[in-house]
N, CA, C and O atoms as a DFTB+ gen file, in Angstrom:
668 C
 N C O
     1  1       5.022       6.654      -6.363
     2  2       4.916       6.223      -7.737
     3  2       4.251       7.311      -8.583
     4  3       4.720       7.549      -9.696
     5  1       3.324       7.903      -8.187
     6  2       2.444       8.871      -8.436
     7  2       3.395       9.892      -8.904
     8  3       3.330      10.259     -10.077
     9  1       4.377      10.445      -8.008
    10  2       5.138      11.760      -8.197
    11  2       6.324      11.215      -9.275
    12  3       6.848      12.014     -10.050
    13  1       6.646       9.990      -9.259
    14  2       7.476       9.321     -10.285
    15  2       7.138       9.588     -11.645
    16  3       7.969      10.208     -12.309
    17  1       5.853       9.161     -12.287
    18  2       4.991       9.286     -13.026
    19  2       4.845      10.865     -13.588
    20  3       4.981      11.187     -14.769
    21  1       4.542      11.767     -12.488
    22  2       4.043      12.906     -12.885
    23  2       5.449      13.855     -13.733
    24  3       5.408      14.534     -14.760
    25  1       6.813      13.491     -12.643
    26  2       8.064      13.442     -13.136
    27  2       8.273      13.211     -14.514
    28  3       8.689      14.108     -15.246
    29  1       8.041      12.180     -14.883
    30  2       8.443      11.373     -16.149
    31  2       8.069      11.928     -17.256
    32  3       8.705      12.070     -18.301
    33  1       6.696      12.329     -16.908
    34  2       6.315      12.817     -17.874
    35  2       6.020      14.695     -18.539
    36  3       5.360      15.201     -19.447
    37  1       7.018      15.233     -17.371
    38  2       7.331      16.992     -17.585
    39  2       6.385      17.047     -16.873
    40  3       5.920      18.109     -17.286
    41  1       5.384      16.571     -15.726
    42  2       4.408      17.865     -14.935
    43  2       4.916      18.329     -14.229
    44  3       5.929      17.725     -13.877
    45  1       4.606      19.783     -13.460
    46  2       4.584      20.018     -12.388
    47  2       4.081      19.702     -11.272
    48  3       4.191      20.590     -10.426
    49  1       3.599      18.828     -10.963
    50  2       2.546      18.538     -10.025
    51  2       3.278      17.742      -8.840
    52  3       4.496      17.601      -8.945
    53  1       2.563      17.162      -7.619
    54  2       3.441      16.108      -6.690
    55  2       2.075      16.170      -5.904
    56  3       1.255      17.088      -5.905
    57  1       2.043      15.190      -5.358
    58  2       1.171      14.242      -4.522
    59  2       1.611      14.964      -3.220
    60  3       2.770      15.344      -3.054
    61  1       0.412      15.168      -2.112
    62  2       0.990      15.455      -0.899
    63  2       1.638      14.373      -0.331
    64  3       1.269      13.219      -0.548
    65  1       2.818      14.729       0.565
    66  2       3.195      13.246       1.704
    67  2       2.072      12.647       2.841
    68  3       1.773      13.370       3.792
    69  1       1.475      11.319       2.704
    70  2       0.828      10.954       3.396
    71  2       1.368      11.545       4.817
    72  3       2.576      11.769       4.901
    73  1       0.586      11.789       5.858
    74  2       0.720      11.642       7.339
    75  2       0.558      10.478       7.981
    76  3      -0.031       9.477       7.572
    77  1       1.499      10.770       9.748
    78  2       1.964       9.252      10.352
    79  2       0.023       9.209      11.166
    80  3      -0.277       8.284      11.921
    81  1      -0.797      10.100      10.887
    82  2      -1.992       9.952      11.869
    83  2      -3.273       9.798      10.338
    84  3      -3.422      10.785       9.618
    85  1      -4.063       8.494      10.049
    86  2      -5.002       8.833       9.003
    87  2      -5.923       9.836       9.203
    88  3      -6.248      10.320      10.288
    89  1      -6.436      10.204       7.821
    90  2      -7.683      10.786       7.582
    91  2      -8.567      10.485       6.939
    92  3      -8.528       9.921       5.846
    93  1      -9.884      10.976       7.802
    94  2     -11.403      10.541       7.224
    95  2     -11.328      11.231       6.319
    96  3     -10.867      12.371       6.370
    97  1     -11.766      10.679       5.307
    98  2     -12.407      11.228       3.636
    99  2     -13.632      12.176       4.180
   100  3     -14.066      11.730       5.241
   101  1     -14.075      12.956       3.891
   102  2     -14.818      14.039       4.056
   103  2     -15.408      14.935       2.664
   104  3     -15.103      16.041       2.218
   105  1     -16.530      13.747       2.167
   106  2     -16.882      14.207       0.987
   107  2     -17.231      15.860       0.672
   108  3     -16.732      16.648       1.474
   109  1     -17.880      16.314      -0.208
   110  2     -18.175      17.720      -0.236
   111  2     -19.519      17.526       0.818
   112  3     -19.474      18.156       1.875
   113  1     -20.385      16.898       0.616
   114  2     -21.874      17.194       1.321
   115  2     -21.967      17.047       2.644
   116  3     -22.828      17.584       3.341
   117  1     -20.652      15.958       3.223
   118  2     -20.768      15.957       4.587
   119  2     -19.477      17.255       4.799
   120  3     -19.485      17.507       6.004
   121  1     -18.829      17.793       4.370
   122  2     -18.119      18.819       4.625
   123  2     -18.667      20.392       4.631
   124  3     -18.504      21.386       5.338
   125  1     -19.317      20.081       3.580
   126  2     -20.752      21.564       4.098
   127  2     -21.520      21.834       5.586
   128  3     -21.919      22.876       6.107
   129  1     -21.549      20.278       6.076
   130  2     -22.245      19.820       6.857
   131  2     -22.156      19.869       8.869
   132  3     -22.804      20.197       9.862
   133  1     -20.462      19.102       8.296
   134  2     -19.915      19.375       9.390
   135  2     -18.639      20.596       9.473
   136  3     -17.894      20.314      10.412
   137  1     -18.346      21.435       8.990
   138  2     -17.493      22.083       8.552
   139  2     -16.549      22.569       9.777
   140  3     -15.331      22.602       9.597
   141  1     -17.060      22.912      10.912
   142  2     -16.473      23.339      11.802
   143  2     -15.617      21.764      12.683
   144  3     -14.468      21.663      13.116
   145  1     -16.204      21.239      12.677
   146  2     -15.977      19.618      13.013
   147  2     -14.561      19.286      12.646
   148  3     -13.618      19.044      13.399
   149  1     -14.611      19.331      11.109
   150  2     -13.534      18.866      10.035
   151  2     -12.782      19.619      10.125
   152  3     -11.676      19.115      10.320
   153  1     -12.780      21.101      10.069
   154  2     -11.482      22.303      10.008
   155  2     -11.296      21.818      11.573
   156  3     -10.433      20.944      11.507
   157  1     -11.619      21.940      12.688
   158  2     -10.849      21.362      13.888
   159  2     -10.151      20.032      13.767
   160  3      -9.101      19.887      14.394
   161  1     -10.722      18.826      12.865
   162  2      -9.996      17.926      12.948
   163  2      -9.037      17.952      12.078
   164  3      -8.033      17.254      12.218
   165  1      -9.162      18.513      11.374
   166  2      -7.525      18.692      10.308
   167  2      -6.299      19.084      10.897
   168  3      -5.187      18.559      10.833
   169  1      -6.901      20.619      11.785
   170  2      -6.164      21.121      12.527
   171  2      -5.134      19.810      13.423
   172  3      -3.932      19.613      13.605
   173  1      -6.401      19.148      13.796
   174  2      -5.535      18.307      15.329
   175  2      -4.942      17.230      14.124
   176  3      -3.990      16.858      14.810
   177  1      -4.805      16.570      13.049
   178  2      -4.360      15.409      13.248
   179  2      -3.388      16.407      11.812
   180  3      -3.137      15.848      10.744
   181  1      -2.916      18.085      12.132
   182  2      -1.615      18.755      11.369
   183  2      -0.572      18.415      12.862
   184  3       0.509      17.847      13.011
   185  1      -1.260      18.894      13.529
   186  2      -0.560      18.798      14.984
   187  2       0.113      17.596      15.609
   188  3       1.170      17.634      16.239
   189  1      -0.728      16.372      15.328
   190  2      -0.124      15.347      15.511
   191  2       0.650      14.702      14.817
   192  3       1.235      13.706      15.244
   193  1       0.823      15.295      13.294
   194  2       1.429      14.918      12.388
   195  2       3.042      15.408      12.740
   196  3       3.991      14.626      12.689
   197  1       3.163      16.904      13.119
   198  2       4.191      17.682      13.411
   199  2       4.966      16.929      14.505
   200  3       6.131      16.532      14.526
   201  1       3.792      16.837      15.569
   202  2       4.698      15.813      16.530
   203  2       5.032      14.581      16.331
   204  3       6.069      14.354      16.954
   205  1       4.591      13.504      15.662
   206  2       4.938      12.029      15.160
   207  2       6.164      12.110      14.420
   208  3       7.182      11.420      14.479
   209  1       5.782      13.325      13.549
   210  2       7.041      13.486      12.362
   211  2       8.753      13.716      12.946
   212  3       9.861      13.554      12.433
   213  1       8.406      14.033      13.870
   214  2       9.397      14.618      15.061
   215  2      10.440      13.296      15.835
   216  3      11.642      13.123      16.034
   217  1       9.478      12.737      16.032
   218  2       9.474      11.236      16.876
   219  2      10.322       9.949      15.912
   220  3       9.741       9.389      14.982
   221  1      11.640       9.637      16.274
   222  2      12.350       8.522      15.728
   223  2      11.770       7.266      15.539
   224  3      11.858       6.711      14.444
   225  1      11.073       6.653      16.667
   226  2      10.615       5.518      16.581
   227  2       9.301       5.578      15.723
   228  3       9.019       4.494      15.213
   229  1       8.531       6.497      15.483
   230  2       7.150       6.615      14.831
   231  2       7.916       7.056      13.259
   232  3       7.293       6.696      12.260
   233  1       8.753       7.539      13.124
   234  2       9.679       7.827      12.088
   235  2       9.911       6.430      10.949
   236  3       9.589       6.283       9.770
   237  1      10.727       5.402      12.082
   238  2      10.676       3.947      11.539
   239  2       9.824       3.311      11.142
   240  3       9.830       2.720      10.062
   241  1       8.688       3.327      12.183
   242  2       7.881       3.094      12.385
   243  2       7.134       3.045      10.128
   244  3       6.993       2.345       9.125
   245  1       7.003       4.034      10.567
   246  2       6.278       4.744       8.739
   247  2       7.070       4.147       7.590
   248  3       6.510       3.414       6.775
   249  1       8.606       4.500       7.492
   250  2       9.689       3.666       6.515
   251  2       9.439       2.465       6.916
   252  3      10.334       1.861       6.325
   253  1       8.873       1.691       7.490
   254  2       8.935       0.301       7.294
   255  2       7.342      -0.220       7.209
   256  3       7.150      -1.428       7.077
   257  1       6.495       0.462       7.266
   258  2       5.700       0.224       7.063
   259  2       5.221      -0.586       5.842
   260  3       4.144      -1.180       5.889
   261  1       6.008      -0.616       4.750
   262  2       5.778      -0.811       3.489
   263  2       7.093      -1.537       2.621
   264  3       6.975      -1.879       1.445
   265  1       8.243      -1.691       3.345
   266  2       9.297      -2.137       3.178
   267  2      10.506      -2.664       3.952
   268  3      10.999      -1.730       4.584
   269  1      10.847      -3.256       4.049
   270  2      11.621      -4.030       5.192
   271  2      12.959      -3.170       5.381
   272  3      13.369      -2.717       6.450
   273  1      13.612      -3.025       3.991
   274  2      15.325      -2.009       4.176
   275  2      14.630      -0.876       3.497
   276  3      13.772      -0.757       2.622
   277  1      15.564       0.147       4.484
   278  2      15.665       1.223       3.752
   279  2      17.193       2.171       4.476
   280  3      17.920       2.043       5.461
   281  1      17.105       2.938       3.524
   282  2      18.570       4.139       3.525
   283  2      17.974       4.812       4.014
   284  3      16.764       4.915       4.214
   285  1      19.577       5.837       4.476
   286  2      19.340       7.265       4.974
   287  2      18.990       7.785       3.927
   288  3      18.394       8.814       4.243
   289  1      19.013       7.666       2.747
   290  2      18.402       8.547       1.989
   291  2      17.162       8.554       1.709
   292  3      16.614       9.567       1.276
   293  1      16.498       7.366       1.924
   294  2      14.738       6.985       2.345
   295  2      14.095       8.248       4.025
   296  3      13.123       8.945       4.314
   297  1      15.285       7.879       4.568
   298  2      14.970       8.648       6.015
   299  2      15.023      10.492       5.774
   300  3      14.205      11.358       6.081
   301  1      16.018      10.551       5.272
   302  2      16.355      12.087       4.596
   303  2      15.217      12.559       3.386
   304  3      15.306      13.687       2.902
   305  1      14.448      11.876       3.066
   306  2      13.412      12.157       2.141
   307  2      12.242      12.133       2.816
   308  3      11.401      13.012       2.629
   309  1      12.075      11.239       3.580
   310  2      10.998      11.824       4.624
   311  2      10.627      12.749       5.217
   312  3       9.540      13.324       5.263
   313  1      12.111      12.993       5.969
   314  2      12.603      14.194       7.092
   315  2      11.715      15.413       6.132
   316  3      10.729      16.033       6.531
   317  1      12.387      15.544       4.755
   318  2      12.447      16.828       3.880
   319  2      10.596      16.800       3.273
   320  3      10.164      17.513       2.367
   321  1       9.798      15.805       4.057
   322  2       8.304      15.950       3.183
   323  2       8.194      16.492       4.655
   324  3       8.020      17.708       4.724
   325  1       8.257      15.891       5.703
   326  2       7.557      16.101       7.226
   327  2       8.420      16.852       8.548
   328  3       7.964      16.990       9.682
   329  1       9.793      17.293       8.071
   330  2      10.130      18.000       9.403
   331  2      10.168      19.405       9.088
   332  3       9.490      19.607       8.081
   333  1      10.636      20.354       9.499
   334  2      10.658      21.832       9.248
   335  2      12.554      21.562       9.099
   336  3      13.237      20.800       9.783
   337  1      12.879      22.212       8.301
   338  2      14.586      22.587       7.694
   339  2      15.299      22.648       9.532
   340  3      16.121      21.842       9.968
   341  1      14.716      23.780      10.292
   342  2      16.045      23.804      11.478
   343  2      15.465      22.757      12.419
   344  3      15.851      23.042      13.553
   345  1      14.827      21.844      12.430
   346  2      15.030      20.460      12.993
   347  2      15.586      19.088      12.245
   348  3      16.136      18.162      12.841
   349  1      15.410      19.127      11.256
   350  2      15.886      17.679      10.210
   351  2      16.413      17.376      10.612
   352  3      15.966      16.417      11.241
   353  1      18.094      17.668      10.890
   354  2      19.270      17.101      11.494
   355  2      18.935      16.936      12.702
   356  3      18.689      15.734      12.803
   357  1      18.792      17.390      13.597
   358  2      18.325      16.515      15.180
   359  2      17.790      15.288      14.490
   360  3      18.558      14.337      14.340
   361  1      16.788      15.226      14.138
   362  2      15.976      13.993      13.868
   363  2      16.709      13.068      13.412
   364  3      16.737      11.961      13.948
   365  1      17.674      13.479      11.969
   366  2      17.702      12.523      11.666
   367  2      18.722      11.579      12.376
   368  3      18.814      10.356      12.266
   369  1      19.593      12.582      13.258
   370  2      20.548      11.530      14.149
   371  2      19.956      10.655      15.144
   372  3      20.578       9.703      15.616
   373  1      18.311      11.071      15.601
   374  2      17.522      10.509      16.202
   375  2      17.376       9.461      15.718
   376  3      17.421       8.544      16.537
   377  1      17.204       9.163      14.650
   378  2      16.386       8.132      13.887
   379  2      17.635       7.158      13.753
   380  3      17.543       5.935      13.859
   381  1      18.950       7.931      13.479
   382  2      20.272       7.043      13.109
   383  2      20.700       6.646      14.308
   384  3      21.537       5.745      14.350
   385  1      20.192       7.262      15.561
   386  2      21.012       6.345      16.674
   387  2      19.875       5.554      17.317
   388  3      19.985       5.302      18.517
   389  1      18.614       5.063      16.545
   390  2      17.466       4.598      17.844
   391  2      18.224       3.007      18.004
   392  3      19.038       2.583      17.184
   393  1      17.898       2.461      18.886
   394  2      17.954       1.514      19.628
   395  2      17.357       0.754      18.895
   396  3      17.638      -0.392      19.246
   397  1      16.649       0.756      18.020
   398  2      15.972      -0.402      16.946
   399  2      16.008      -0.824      15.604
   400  3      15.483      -1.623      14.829
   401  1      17.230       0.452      15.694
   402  2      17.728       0.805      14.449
   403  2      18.559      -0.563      14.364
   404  3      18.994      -0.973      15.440
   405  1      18.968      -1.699      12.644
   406  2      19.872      -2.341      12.657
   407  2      20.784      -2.157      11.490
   408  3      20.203      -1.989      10.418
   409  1      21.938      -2.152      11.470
   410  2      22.561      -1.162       9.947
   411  2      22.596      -2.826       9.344
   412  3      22.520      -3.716      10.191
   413  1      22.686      -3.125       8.194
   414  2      23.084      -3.956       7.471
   415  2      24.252      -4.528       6.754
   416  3      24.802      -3.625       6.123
   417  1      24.846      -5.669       6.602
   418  2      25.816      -6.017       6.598
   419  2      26.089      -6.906       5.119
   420  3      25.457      -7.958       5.021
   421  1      26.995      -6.525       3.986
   422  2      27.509      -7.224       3.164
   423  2      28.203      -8.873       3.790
   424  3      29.144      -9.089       4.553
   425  1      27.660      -9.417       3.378
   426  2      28.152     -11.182       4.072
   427  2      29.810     -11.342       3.448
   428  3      30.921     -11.622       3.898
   429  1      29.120     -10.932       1.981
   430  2      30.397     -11.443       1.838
   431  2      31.648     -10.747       1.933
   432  3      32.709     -11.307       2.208
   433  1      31.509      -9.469       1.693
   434  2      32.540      -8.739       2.340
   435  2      32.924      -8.384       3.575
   436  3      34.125      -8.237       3.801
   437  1      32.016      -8.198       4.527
   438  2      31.639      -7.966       6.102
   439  2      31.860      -6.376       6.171
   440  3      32.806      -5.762       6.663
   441  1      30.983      -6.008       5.685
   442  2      31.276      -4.485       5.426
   443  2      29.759      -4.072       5.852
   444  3      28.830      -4.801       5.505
   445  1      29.527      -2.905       6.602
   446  2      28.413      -2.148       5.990
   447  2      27.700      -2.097       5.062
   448  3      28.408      -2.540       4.158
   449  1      26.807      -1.868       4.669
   450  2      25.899      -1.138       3.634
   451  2      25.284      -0.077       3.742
   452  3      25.205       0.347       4.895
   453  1      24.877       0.437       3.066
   454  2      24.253       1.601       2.878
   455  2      22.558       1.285       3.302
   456  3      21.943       2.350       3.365
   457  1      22.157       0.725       3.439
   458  2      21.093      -0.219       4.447
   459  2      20.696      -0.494       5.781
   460  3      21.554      -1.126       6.398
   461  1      19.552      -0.191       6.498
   462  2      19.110      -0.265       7.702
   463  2      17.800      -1.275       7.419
   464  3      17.284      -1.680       6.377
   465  1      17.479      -1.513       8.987
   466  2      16.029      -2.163       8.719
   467  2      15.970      -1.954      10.534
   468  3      16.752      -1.288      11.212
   469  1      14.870      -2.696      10.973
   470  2      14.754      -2.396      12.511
   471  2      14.623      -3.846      13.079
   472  3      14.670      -4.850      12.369
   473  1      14.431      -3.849      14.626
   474  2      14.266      -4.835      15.231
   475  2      12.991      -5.580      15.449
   476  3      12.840      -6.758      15.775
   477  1      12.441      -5.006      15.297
   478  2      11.153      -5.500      15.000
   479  2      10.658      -6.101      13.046
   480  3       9.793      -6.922      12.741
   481  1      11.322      -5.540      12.374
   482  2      11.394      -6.409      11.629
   483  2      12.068      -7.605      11.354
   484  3      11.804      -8.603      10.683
   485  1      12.696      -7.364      11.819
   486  2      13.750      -8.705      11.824
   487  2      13.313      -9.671      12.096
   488  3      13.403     -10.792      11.594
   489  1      12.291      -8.903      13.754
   490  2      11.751     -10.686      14.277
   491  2      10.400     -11.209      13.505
   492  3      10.035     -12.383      13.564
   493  1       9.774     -10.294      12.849
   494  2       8.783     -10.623      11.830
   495  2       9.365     -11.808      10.619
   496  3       8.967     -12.919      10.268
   497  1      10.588     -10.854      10.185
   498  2      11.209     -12.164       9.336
   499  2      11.336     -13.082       9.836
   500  3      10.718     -14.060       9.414
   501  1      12.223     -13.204      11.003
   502  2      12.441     -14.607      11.374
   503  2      11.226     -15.519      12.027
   504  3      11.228     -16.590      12.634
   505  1      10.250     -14.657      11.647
   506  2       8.746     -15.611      12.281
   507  2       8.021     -16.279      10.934
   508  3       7.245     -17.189      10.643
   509  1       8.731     -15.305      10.363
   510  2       7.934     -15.886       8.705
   511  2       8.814     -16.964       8.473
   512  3       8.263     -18.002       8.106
   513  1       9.949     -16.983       8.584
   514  2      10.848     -17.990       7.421
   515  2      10.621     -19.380       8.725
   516  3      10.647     -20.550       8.345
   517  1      10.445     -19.086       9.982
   518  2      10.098     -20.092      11.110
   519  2       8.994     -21.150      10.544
   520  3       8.997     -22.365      10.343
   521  1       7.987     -20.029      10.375
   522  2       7.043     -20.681       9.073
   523  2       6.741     -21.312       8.042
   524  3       6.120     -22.355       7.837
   525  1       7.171     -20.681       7.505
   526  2       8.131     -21.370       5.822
   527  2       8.663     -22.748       6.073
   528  3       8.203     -23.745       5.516
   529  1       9.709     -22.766       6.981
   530  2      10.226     -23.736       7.768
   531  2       9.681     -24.680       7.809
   532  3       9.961     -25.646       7.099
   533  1       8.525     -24.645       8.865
   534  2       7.747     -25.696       8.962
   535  2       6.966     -25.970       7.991
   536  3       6.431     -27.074       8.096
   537  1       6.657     -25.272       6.926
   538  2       5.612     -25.741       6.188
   539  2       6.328     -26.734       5.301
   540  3       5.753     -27.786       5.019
   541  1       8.023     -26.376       4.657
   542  2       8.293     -26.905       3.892
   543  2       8.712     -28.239       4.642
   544  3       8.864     -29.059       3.737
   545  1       8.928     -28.745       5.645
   546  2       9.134     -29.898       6.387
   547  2       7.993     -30.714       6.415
   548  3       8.076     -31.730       7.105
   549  1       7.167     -30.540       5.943
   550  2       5.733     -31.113       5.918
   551  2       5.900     -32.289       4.870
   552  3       6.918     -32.173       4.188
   553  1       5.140     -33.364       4.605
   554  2       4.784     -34.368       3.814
   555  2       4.157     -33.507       2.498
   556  3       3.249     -32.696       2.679
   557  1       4.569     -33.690       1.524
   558  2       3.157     -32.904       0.690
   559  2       2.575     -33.619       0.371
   560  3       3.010     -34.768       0.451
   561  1       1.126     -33.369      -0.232
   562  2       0.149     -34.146       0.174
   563  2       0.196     -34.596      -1.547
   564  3       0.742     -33.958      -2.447
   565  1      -0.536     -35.854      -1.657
   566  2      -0.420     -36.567      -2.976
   567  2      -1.785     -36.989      -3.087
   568  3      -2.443     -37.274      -2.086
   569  1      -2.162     -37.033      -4.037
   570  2      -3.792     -37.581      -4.977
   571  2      -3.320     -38.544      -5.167
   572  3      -2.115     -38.710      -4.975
   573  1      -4.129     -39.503      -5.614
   574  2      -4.066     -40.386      -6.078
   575  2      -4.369     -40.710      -7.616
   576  3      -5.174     -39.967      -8.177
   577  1      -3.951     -41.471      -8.147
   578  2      -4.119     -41.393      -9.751
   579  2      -6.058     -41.412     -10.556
   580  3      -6.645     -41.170     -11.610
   581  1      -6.254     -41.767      -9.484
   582  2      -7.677     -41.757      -9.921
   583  2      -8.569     -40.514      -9.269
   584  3      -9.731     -40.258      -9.585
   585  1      -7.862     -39.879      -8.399
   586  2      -8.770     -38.183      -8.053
   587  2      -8.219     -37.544      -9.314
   588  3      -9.024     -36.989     -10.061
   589  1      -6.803     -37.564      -9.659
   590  2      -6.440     -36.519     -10.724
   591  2      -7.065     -36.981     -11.818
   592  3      -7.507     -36.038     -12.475
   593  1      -7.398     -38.531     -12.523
   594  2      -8.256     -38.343     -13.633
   595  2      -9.539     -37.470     -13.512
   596  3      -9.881     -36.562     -14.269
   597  1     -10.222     -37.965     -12.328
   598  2     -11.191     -37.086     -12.128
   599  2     -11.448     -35.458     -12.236
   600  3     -12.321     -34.652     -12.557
   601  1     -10.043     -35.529     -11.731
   602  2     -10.114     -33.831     -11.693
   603  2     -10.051     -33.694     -12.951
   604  3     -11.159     -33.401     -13.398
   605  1      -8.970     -33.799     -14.019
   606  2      -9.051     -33.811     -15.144
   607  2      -9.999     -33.712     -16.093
   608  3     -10.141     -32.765     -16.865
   609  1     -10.726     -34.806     -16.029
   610  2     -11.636     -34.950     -16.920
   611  2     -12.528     -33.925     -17.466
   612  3     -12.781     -32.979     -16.720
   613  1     -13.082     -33.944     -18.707
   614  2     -13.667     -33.188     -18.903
   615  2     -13.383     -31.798     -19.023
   616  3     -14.323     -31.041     -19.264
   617  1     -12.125     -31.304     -18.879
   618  2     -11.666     -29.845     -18.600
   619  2     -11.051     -29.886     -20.331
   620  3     -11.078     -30.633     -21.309
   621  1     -10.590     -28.743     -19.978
   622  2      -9.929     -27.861     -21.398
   623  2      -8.412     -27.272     -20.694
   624  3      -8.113     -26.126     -20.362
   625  1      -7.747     -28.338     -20.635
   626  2      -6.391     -27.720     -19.942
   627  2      -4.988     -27.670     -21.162
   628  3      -4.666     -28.513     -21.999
   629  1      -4.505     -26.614     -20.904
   630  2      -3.198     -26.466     -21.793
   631  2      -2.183     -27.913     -21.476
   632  3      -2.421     -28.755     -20.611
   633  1      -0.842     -27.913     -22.579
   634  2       0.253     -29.037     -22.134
   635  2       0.709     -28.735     -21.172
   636  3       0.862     -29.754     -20.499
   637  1       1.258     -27.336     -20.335
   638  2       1.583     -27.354     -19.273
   639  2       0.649     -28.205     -17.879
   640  3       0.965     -29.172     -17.186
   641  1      -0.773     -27.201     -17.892
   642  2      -1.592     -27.915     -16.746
   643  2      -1.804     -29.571     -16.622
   644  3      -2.150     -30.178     -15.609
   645  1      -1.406     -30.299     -18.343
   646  2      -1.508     -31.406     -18.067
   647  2      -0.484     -32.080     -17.562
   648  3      -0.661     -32.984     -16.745
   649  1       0.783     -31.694     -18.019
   650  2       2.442     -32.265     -17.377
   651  2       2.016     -31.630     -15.736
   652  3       2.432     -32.432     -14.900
   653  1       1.567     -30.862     -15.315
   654  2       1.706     -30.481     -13.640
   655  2       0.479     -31.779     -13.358
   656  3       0.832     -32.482     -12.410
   657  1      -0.350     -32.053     -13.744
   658  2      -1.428     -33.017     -13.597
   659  2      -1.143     -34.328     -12.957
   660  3      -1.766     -34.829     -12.021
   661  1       0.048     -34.893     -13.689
   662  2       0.781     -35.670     -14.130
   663  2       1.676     -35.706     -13.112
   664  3       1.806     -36.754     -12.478
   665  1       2.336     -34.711     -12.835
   666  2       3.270     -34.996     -11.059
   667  2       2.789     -35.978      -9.958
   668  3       3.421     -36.086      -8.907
């Protein structure tokens, strides 16, 4: 969003690409401090970054972190923040043939899409809407006409809150 923004508005600027390994914040005073510490740990978690970035399933892993579908062109924009140019293509056929990979399907046409998501999300969805499920099968629960005066009373509620009151 950040680099969207900076876009929009003529900067030059861009946000680095987060890495698949976090990092400790390392203010200035503890970086004076520990300095040799921190330049080794940067080092190791560039290294682990190189190798994760590499890795199909840790690949998915990251694109879905934050969104359920995504395109090859989500995957190809990654590749181009975190792989080096003469590996991309390995990867990205890596990533296009994993085993957890699921392509997505127009219903009503029965066609492809331009859309993936993985197997492990899927079963997340179908644990949520399992959920959902049951919740909406439930009794809902009802006041009685004399808790809602109560509740009422005395408040400062708009015509809407009072028609929902009123249900």
């Amino acid at each position: 969003m950040q680099n969207a923004y900076f876009e929009e508005k003529g900067y030059d600027l861009r946000v680095d690409p987060i890495g698949l390994v976090p990092q400790e914040h390392l203010g200035p005073v503890r970086m004076r401090h520990h300095l040799n510490e921190a330049v080794s740990r940067a080092q190791m978690l560039q290294k682990s970054n190189e190798v994760l970035s590499q890795d199909p399933a840790h690949i998915l892993e990251a694109l879905t972190r934050n969104q359920a579908v995504f395109s090859q062109k989500n995957v190809e924009t990654f590749l181009k923040k975190h792989v080096p140019l003469e590996k991309r293509e390995q990867v990205l056929e890596g990533v296009l043939n994993h085993a957890s990979l699921i392509p997505l399907y127009d219903k009503d046409i029965s066609q492809k899409t331009a859309y993936f998501t993985t197997q492990e999300v899927r079963a997340e969805e179908e644990k949520l809407l399992r959920f959902v499920d049951k919740i909406a099968k439930r009794p809902a629960p009802t006041l009685s006409p004399e808790a809602i005066a109560k509740g009422i009373e005395g408040r400062a509620l708009n015509k809407e809150q009072h028609k929902a009151g009123r249900l």
